[in-house]
C-alpha positions in Angstrom: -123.3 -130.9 245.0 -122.0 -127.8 242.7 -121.4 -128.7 239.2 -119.1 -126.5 237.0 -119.3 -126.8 233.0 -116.7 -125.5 231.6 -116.9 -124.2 228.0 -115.6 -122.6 225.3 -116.4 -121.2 221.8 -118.1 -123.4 219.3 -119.3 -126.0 221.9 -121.8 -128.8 220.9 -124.7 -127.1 222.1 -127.0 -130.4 223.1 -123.6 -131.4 225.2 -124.4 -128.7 227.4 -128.5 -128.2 227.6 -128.8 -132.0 228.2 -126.2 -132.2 231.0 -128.2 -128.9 232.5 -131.5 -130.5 232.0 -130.6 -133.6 233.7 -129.5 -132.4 236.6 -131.8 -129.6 237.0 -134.9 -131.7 236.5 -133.4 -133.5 239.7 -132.7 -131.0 241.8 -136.9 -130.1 241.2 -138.1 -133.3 242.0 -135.1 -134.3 244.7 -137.2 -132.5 247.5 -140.2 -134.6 246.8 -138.1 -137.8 246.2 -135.9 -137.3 249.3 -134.9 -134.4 250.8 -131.8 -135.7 252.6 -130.1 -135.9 249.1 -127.8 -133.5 248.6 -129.0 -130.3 246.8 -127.7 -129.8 242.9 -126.7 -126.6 241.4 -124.9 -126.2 238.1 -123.4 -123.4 237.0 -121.0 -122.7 233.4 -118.0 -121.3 233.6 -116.0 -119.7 230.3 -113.6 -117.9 228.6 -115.6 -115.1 228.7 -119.6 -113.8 229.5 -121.3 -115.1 226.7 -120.3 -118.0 224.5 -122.2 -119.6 221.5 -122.4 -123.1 220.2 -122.0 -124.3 217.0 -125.4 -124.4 216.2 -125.9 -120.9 217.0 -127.3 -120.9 221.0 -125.5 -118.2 223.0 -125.3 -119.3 226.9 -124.3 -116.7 229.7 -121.6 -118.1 232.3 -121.6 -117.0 235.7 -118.2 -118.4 236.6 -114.6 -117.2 234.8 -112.3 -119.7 234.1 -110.0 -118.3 237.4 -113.1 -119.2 239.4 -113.1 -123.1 239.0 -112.2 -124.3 242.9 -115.3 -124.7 244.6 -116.7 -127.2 242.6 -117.6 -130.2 243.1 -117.5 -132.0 240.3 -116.2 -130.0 236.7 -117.6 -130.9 233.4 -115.8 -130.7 229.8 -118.7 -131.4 227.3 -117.8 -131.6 223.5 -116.2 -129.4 221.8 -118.1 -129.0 218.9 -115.5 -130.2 216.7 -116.3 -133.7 214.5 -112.6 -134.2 212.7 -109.4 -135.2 214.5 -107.3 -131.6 213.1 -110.0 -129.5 214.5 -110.0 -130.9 217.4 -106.4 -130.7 218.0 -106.6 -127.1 216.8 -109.2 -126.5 219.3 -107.0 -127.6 222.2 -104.1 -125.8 220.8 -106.1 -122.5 220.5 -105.9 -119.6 222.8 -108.6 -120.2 224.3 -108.2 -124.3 224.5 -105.4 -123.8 226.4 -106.7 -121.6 228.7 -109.2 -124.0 229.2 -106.4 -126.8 229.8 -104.3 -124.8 232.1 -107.5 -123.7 234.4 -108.0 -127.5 234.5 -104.7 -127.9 235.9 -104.6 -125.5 238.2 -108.2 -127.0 240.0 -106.8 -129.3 243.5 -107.9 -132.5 242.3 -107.9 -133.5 246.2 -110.6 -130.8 246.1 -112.7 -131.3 243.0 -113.7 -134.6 240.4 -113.8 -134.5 236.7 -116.0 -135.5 234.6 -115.9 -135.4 230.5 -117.4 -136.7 227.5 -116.9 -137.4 223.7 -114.2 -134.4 222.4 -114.2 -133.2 225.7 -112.7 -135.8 226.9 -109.3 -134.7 225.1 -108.6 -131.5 227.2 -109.2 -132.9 230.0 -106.1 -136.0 229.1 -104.5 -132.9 227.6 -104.0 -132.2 231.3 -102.6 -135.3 232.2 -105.0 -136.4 234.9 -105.6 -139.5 233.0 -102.5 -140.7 232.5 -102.2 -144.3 233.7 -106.5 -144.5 233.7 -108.8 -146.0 231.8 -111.4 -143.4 230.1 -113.7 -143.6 226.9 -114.0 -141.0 224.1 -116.1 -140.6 220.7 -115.0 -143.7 219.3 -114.0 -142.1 215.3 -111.4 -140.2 217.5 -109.4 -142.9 219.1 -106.8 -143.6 217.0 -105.9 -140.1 217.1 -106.5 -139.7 221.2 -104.3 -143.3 221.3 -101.5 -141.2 219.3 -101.5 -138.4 221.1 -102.4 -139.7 225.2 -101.1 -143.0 224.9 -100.5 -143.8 228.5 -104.5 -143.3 228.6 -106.1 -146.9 228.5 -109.5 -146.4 226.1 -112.5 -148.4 226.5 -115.0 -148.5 224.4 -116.9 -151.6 225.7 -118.6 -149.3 227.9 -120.9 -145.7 227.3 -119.6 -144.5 230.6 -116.3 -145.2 232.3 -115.4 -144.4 236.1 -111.8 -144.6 237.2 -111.6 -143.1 240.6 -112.1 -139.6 240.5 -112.5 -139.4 237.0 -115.8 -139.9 234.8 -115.6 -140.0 231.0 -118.3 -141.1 228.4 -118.6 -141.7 225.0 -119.4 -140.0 221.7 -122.0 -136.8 221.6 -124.8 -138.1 222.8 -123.1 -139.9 225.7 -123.4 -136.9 227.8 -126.9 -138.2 229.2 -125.5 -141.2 230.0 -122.7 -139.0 231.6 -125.6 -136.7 233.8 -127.0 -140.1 234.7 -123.7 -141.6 236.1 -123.6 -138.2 237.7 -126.4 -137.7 239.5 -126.3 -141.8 240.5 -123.2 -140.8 242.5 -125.9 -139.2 243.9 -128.7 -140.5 245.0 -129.4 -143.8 242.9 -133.4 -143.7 243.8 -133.1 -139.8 242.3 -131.4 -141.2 239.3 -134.0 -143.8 238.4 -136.8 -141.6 238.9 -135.2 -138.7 236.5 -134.1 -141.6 233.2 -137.6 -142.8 234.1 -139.4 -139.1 233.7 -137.5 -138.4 231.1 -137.6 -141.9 228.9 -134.0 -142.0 229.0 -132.6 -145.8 228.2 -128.9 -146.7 229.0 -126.8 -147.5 226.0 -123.7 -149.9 228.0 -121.3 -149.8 224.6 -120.8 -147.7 221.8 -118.7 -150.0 220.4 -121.3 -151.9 218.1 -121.4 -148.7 216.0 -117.3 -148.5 215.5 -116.5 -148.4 211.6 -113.7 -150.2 211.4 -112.8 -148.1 208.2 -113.2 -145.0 210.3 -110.2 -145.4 212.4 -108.0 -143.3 209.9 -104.1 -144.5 210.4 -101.2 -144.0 208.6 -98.9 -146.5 209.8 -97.4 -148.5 207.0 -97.3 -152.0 208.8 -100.5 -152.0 209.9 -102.2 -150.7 206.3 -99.9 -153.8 204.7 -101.5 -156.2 206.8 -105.0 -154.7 206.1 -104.7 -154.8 202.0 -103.4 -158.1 202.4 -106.3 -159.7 204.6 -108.9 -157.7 202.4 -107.0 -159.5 199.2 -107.9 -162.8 200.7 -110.9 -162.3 203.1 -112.3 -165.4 201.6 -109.7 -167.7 202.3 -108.7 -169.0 205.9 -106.0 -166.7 207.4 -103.5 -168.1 209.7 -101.7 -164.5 211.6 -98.6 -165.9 211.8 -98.6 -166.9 207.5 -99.8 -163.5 207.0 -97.3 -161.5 209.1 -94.4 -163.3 207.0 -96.2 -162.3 204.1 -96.1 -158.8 205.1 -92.2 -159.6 206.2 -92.8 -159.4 209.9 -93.1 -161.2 212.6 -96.5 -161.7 214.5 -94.9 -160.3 217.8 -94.5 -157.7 216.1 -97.8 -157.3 214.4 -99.8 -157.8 217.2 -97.6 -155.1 219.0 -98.5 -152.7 216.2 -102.3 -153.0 215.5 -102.8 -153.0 219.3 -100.3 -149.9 219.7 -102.4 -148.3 216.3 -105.6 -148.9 216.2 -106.5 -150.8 220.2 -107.0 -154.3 218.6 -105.3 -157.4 217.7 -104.4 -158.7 214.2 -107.2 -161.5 214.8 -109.7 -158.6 216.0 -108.9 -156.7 212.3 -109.9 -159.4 210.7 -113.0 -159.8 212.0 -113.7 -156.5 211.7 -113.1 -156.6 208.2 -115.1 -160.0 207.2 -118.1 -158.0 209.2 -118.0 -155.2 207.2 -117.2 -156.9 203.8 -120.4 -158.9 205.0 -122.9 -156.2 206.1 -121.7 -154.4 202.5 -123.1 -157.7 200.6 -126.2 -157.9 202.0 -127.1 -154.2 201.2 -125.7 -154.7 197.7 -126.6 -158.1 196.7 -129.2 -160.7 196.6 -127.0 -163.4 198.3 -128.0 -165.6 200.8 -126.3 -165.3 204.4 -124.9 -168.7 203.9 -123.5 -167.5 200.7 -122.1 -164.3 202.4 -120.7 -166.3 205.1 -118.5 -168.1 202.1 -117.4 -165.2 200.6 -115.9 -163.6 203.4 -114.0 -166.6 204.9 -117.0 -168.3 207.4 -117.5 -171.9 207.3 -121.2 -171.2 207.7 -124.2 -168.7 208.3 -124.0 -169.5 211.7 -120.2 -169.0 212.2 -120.7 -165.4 210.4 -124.2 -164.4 212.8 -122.4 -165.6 215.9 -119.0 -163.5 215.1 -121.0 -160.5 213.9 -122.7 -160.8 217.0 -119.3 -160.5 219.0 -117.5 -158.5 217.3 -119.5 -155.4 217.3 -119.8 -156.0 221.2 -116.5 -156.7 222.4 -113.3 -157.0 221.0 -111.6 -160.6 221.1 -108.9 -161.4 223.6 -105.5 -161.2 222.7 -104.3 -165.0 221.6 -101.1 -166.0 224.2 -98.0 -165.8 221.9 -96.9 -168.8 220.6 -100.7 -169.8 219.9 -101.3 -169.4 215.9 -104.4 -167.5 214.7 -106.1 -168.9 211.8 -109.4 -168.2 210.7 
């Protein structure tokens, strides 16, 4: 199998080496392992010859960005950008766009994608994941929701495979992108490499979303957030609030799911977590008295929501069904 990374300037350099690594550790020990498994090569195509990281590491490309059809399988790693404007400016660029359009201009009857944490946004700048589901670096999403929103993000998972399409989370997740590469592989090949090189599986990135780091601006949805943070000790029926906030709950569950991916009853969990994880680092209070303060019935109540909502967001409740909690 022939693996094209494609970069530009300013990439995150570890995107890059570990992807390379990876898969070049298993094309060593694939003859020994099996050698009926396909053979790997990777190769980096570019802008231009040489290209540096952000951290300073020049790599040397051996592929244009004209020279992109033979590939297998093409790789965007990160960008090397950590804020949603630099990002965008990085795809808007000269050079982001020429990165875009060579995308575009790959037969995708020919070639698979594969993409992971900023990376993932030139590759929807293309619009082969319109209508897919994909993951991205999860303090990015409500600006990749804004800009691709006929992209359906997960974030319940580290890696996400929608047909020909593979996409993984935030930096780091581009191991457990070269790992869901090489399984399409050779699965034996693939457990013998993680094992080698000590590399565990993370399923989710989701437990480490910051629910204050999913920057928004829109005015309905920051209403309903003051107000539940007002009375985050108090039991909170949705549909109470969203008159409150003089709309209906239709129409704020349409919002905060259009915004920020999750539903008003979701938010509010979200927010008693972090309201709760902030008074144990800054207080002396017990976990039954933390439970109180931030709207729980119990300790229990608080340790089993906590539990669940940094793992998985909550189904939507069926309109017509109040939320109160």
């Amino acid at each position: 199998m022939r693996v094209g990374i494609v970069v530009q300037e300013g990439y995150f350099g570890s995107a890059v080496s570990s992807i390379v690594d990876i898969l070049t550790t298993a094309e060593l020990v694939r003859p020994e392992i099996d050698p009926s498994i396909p053979a790997l090569s990777v190769e980096v195509a570019a802008h231009r010859r040489r290209v540096s990281s952000t951290g300073g590491m020049t790599i040397t490309a051996s592929r244009t960005l004209r020279e992109l059809d033979d590939f297998d399988l093409i790789v965007v790693p990160a960008l090397g950008t950590i804020t949603a404007a630099d990002t965008v400016a990085s795809i808007e660029s000269r050079t982001g766009r020429a990165v875009v359009n060579a995308l575009r201009a790959v037969d995708p009857r020919r070639s698979r994608f594969a993409a992971a944490c900023t990376g993932v946004f030139p590759l929807a700048e293309t619009g082969m994941l319109d209508g897919r589901h994909a993951t991205t670096t999860w303090f990015l999403t409500t600006t990749f929701r804004r800009r691709y929103p006929s992209v359906s993000l997960d974030l319940d998972h580290m890696v996400v495979v929608d047909g020909p399409i593979i996409t993984a989370g935030a930096a780091f997740a581009h191991i457990d992108l070269a790992l869901a590469i090489l399984r399409g592989v050779s699965a034996q090949l693939t457990q013998h490499v993680a094992r080698m090189l000590l590399v565990d599986e993370r399923p989710s990135q989701a437990a480490h979303v910051l629910y204050d780091h999913l920057q928004h601006d829109d005015p309905l949805v920051l209403a309903f957030e003051r107000h539940v943070r007002r009375h985050l000790d108090e039991t909170l029926d949705v549909s109470m609030v969203a008159q409150a906030i003089a709309t209906s709950r239709r129409t704020l569950e349409r919002r905060t799911r259009q915004v920020l991916g999750m539903s008003p009853l979701d938010i509010v969990h979200r927010l008693r977590v972090e309201r709760a994880s902030h008074l144990r680092r800054t207080t002396d209070l017990s976990t039954e008295a933390i439970a109180q303060r931030v709207g729980y019935a119990n300790a229990e109540t608080l340790r089993a929501l906590e539990r669940r909502a940094l793992r998985k967001p909550s189904e939507a409740v069926p309109a017509g069904r109040p939320e109160i909690v």
